[in-house]
Structure formats: structure tokens, C-alpha cells
N, C-alpha and C positions, 0 to 999 in steps of 0.2 A: 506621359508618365515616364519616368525615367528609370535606370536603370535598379538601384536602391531603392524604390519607391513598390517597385511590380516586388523584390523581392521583400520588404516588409507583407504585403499583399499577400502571397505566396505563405509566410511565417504565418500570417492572420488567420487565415484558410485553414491552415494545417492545424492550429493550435483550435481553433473551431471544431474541426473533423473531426479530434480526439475529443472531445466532450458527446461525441455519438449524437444522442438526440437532446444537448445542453443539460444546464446542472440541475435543471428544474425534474426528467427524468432521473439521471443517476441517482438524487435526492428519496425522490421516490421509488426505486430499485432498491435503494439501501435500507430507507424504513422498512418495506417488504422478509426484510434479510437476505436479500439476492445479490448477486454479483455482477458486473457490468460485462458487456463479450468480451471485450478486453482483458480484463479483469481475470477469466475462465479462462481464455486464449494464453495468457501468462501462466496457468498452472498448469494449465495441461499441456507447455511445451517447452524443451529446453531452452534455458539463455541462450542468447546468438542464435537459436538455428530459425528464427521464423524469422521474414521480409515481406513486411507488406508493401504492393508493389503500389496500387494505386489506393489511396485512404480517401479520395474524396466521389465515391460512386459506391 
């Protein structure tokens, strides 16, 4: 695997990570009328000041 390739991989993962437990959940957190952690995490803190260090654990 070369170099562009691990980092598409890398992009895949990430963009994975952010869908928490897939659309198939948030889908149904939504019908619920609930909000997704992320979701919460965003209102309960200022822009810029949260860093998530590791998003895939």
C-alpha cells in the first residue's frame, strides 16, 4: 500500500468514526428526538476549544 492509498484509508476510517454507531443508529436516535454525542458535545462546548485526540477507540 502506498503512501496516498494508507492516507485515503486513514480519510475512510475517520469519516466512518464520525458516524458513531452508522446512519442506521443516528437514524434512529433522531426518530427518538434525541441527539447524537457529538451532536451534545457541540452544544455544550465552545467552537475551537474541544480536540478530539483519538476518534477511533
Amino acid at each position: 500500500m502506498n503512501m496516498f492509498e494508507r492516507v485515503d484509508d486513514l480519510n475512510n476510517s475517520r469519516q466512518k468514526a464520525l458516524l458513531g454507531g452508522g446512519q442506521e443508529r443516528i437514524d434512529r436516535q433522531k426518530q427518538k428526538g434525541k441527539l447524537t454525542a457529538r451532536e451534545r458535545i457541540d452544544l455544550l462546548l465552545d467552537e475551537g476549544t474541544f480536540t478530539e485526540l483519538n476518534a477511533f477507540s
